[in-house]
N, CA and C atoms as a LAMMPS dump frame, in Angstrom:
ITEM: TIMESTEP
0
ITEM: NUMBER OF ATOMS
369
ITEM: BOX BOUNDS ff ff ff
-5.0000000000000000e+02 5.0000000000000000e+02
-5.0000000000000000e+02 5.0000000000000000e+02
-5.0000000000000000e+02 5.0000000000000000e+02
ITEM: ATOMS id mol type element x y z
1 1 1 N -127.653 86.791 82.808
2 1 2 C -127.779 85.376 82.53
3 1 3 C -128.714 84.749 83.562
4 2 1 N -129.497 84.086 82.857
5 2 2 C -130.655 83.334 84.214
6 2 3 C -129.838 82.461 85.359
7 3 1 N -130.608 82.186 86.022
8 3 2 C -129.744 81.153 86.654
9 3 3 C -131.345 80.002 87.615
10 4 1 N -130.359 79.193 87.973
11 4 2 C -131.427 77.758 88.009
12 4 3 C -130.971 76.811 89.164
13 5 1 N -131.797 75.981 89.166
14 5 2 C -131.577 74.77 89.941
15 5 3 C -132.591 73.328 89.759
16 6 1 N -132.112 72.955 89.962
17 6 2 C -133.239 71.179 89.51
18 6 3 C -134.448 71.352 90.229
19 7 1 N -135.341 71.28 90.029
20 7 2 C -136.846 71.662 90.754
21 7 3 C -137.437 70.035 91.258
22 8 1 N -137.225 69.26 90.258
23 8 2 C -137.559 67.873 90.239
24 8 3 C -137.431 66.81 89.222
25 9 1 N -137.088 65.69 89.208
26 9 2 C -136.612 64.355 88.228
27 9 3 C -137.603 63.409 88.548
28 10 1 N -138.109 62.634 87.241
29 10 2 C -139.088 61.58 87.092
30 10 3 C -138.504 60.889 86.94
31 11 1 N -138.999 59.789 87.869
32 11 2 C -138.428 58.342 87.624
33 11 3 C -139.729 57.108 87.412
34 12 1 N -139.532 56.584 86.589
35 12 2 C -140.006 55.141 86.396
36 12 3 C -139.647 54.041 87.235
37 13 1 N -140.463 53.624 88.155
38 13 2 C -139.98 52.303 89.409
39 13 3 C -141.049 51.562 89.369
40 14 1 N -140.839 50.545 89.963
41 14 2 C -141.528 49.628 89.95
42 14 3 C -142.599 49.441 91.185
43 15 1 N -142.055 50.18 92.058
44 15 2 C -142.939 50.167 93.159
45 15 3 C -142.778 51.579 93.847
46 16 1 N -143.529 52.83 93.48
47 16 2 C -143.47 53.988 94.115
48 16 3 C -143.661 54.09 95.947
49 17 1 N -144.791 52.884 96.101
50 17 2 C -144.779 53.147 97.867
51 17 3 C -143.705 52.775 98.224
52 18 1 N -142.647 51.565 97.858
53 18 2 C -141.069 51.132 98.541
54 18 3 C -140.08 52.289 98.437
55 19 1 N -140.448 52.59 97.149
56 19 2 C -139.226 54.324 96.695
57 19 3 C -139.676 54.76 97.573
58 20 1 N -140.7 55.524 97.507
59 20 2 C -141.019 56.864 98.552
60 20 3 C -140.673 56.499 100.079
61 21 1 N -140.827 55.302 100.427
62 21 2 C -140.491 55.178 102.027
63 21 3 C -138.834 55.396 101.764
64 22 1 N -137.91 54.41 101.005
65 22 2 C -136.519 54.778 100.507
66 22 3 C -136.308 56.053 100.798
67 23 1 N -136.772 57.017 99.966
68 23 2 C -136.361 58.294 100.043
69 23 3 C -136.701 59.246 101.073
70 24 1 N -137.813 58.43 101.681
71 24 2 C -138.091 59.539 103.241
72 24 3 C -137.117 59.12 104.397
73 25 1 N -136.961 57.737 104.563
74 25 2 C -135.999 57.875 105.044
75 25 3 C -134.517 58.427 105.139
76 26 1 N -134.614 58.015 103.937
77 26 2 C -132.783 58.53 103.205
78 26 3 C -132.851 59.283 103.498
79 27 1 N -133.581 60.722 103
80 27 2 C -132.905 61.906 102.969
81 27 3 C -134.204 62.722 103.864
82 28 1 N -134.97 62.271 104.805
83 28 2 C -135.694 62.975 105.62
84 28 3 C -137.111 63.884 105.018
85 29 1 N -137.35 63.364 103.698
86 29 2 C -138.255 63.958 102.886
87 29 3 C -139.673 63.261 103.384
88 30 1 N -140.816 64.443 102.485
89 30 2 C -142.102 63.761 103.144
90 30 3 C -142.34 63.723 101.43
91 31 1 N -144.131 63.235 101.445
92 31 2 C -144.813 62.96 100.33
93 31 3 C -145.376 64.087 100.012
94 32 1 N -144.958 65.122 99.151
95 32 2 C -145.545 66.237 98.576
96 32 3 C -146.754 66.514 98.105
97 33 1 N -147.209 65.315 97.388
98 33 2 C -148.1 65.092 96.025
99 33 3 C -148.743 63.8 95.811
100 34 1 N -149.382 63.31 95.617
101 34 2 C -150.009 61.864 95.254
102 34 3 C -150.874 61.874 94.092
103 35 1 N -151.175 60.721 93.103
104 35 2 C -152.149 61.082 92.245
105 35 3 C -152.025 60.322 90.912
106 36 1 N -153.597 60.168 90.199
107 36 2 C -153.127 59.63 88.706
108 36 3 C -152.27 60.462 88.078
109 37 1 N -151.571 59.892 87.323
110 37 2 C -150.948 60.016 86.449
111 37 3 C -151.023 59.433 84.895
112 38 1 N -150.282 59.935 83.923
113 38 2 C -150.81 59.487 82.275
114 38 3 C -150.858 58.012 82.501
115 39 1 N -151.797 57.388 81.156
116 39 2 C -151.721 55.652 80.968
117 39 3 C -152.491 55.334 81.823
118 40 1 N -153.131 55.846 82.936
119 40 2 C -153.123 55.003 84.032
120 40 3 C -152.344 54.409 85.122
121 41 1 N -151.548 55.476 85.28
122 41 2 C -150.162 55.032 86.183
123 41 3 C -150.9 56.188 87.763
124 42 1 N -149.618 55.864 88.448
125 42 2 C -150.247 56.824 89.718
126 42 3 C -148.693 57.225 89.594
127 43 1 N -148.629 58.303 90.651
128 43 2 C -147.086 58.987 90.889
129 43 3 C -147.214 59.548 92.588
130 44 1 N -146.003 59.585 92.832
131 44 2 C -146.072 60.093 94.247
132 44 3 C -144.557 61.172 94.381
133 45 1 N -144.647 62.492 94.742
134 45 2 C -143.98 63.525 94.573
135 45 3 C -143.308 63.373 95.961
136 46 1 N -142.294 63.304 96.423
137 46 2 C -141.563 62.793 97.627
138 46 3 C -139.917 63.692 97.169
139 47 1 N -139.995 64.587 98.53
140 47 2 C -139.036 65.686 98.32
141 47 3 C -139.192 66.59 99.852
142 48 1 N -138.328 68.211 99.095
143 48 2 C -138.69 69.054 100.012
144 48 3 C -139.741 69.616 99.733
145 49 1 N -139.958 71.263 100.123
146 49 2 C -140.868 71.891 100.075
147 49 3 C -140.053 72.94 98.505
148 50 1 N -139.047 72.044 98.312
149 50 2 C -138.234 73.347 97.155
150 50 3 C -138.107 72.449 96.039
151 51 1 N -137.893 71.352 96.205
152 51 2 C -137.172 69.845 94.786
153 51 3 C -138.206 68.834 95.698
154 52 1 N -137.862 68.049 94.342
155 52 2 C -138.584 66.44 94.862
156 52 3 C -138.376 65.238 93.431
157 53 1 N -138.419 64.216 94.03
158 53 2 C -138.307 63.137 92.896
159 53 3 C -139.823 62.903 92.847
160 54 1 N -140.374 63.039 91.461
161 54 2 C -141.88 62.166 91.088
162 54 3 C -141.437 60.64 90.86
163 55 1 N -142.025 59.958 91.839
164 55 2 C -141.655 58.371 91.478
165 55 3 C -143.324 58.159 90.547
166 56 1 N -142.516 57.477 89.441
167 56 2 C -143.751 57.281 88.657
168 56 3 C -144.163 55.627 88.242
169 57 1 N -145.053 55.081 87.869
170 57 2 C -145.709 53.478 87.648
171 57 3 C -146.506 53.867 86.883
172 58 1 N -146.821 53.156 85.498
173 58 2 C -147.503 52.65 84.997
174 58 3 C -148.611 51.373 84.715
175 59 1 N -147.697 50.506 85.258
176 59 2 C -147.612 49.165 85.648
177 59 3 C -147.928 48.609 84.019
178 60 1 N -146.789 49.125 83.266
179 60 2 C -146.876 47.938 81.862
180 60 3 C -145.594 48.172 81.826
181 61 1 N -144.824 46.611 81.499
182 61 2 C -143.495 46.382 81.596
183 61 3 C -142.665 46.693 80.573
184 62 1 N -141.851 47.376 81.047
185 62 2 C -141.012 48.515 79.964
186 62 3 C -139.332 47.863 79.524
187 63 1 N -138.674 48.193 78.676
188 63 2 C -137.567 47.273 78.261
189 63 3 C -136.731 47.88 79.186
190 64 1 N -135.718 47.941 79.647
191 64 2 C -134.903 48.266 80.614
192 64 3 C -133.53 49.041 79.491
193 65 1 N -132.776 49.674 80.108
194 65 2 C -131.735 50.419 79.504
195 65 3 C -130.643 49.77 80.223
196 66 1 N -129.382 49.767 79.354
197 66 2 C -128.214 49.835 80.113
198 66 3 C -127.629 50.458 80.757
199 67 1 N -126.754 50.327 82.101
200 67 2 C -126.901 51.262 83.222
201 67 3 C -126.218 52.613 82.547
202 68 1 N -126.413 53.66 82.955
203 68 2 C -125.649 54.51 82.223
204 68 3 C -126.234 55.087 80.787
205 69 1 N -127.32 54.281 80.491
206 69 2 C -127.855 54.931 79.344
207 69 3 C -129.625 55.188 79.509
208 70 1 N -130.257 55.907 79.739
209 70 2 C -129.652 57.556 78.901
210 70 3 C -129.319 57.995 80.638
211 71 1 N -129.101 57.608 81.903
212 71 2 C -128.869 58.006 83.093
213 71 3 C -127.858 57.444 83.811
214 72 1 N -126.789 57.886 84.002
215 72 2 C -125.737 57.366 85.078
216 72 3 C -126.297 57.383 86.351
217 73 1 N -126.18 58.444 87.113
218 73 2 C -126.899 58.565 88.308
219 73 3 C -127.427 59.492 88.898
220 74 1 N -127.783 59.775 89.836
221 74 2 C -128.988 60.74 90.446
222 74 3 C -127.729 60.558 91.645
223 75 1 N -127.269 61.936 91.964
224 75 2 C -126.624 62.17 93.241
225 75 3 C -127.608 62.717 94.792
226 76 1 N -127.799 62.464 95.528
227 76 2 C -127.811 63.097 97.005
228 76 3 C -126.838 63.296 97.875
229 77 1 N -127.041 64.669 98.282
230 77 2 C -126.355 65.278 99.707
231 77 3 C -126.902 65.323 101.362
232 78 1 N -126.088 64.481 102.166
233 78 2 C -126.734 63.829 103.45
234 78 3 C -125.729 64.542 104.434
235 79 1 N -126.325 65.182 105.722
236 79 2 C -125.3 65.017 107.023
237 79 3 C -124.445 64.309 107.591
238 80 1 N -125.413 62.906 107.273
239 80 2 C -124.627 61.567 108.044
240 80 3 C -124.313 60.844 106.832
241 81 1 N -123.339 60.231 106.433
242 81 2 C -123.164 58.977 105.43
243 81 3 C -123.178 57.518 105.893
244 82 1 N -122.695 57.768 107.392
245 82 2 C -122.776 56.453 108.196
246 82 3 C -124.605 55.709 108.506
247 83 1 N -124.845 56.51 108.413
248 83 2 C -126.608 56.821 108.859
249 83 3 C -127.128 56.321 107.758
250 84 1 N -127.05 57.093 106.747
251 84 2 C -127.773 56.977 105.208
252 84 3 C -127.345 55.493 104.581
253 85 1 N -125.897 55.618 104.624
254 85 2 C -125.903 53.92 104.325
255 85 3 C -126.472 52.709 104.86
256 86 1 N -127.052 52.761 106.457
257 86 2 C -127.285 52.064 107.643
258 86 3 C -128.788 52.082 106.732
259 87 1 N -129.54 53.431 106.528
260 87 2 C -130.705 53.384 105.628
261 87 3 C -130.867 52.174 104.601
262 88 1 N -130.217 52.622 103.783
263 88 2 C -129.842 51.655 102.253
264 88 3 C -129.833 50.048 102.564
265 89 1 N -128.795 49.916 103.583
266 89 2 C -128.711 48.474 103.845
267 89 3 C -129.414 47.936 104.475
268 90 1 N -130.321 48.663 105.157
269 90 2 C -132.074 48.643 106.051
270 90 3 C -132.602 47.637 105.163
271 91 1 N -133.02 48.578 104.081
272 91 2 C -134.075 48.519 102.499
273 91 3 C -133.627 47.101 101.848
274 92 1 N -132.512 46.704 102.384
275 92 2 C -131.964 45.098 101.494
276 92 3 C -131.065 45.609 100.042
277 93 1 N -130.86 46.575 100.078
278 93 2 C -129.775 47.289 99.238
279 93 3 C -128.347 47.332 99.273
280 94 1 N -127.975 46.932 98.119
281 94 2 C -125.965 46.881 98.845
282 94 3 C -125.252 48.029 98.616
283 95 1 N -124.596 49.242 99.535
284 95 2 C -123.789 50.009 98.756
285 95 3 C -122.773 49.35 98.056
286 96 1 N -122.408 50.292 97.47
287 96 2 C -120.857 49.836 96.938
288 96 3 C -119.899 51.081 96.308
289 97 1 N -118.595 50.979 95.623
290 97 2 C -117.854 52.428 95.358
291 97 3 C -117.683 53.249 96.746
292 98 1 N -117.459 52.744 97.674
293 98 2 C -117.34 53.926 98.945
294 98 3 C -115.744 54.555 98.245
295 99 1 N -115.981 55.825 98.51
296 99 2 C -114.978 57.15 98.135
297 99 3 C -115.08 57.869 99.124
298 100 1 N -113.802 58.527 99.493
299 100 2 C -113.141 59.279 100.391
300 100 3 C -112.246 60.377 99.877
301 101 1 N -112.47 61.351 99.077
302 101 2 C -112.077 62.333 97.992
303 101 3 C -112.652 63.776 98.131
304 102 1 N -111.664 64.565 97.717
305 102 2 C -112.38 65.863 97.728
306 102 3 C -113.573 65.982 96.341
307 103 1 N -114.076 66.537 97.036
308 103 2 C -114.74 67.517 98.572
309 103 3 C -115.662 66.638 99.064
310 104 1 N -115.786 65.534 99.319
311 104 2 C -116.568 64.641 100.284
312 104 3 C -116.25 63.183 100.732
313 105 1 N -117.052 62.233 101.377
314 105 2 C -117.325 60.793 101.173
315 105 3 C -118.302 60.616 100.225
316 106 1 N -118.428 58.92 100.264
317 106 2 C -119.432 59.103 99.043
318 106 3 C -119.812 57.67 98.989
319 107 1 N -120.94 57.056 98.755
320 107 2 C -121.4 55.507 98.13
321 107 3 C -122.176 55.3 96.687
322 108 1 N -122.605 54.349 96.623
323 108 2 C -123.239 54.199 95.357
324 108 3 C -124.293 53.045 95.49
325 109 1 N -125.524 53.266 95.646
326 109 2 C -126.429 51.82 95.38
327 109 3 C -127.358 51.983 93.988
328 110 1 N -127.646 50.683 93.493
329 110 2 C -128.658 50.434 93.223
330 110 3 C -129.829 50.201 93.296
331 111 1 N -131.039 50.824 92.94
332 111 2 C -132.372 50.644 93.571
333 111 3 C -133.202 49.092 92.935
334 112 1 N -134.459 49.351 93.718
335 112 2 C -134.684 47.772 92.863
336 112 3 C -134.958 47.736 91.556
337 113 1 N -135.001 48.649 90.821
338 113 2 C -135.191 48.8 89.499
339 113 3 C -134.119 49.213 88.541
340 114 1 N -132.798 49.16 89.11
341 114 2 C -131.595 49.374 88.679
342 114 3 C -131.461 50.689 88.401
343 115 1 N -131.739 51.92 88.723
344 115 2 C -130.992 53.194 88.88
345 115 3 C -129.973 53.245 89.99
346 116 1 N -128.842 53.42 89.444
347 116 2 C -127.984 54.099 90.358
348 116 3 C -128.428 55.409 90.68
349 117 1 N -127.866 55.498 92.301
350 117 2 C -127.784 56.606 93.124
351 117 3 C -126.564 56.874 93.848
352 118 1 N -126.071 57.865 93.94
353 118 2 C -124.721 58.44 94.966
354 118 3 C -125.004 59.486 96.172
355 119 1 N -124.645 58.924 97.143
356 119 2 C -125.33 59.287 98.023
357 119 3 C -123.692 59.959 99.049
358 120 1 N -123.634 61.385 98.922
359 120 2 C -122.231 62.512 99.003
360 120 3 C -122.354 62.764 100.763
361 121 1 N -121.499 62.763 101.401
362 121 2 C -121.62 63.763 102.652
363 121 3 C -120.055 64.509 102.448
364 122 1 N -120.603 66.01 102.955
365 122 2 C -119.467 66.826 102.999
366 122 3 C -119.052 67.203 104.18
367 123 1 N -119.873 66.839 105.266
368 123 2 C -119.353 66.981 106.871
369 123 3 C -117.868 66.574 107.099
């Protein structure tokens, strides 16, 4: 049986340079990739050297989904949770849902474009 792992997830945002700083901080990632992209959009590949999120722009205004549809959330795994949240609330972001459950802690924000994210520590 094969076996796998997530390589990378596209996202639609509204502002890829604010994401990508978001996510380098958050989770200690650099900028992989830069570049046009379809339509006339640009994208910026911000990850490890193994996964990465493509933050993607078009810049033509798209109808929005309800949360949860077709995406609940995009999880991350962090060392620090105290740290990573200190991140989030940096950015002008509110966590919220803090959990204390097996097998971890855990928060939940919204980005400025309304994707939820969960952001896990198992330390």
């Amino acid at each position: 049986m094969p076996k796998g792992t997530i390589e990378h997830a596209n996202l639609t945002v509204s502002d890829i340079e604010r994401s990508s700083e978001l996510f380098q901080k958050l989770l200690g990632w650099h900028q992989r990739w830069r570049g046009a992209a379809m339509d006339g959009g640009e994208t910026i590949h911000v990850g490890t050297d193994h996964a990465y999120l493509a933050l993607y722009t078009d810049r033509q205004p798209h109808d929005r989904f309800e949360k949860g549809a077709p995406l609940n959330h995009v999880g991350f795994q962090v060392d620090d949770l105290d740290a990573a949240e200190g991140v989030v609330i940096e950015a002008g972001l509110e966590p919220f849902g803090h959990g204390d459950y097996e097998p971890g802690r855990r928060f939940y924000f919204f980005d400025w474009d309304g994707i939820e994210f969960e952001v896990v520590s198992y330390a």
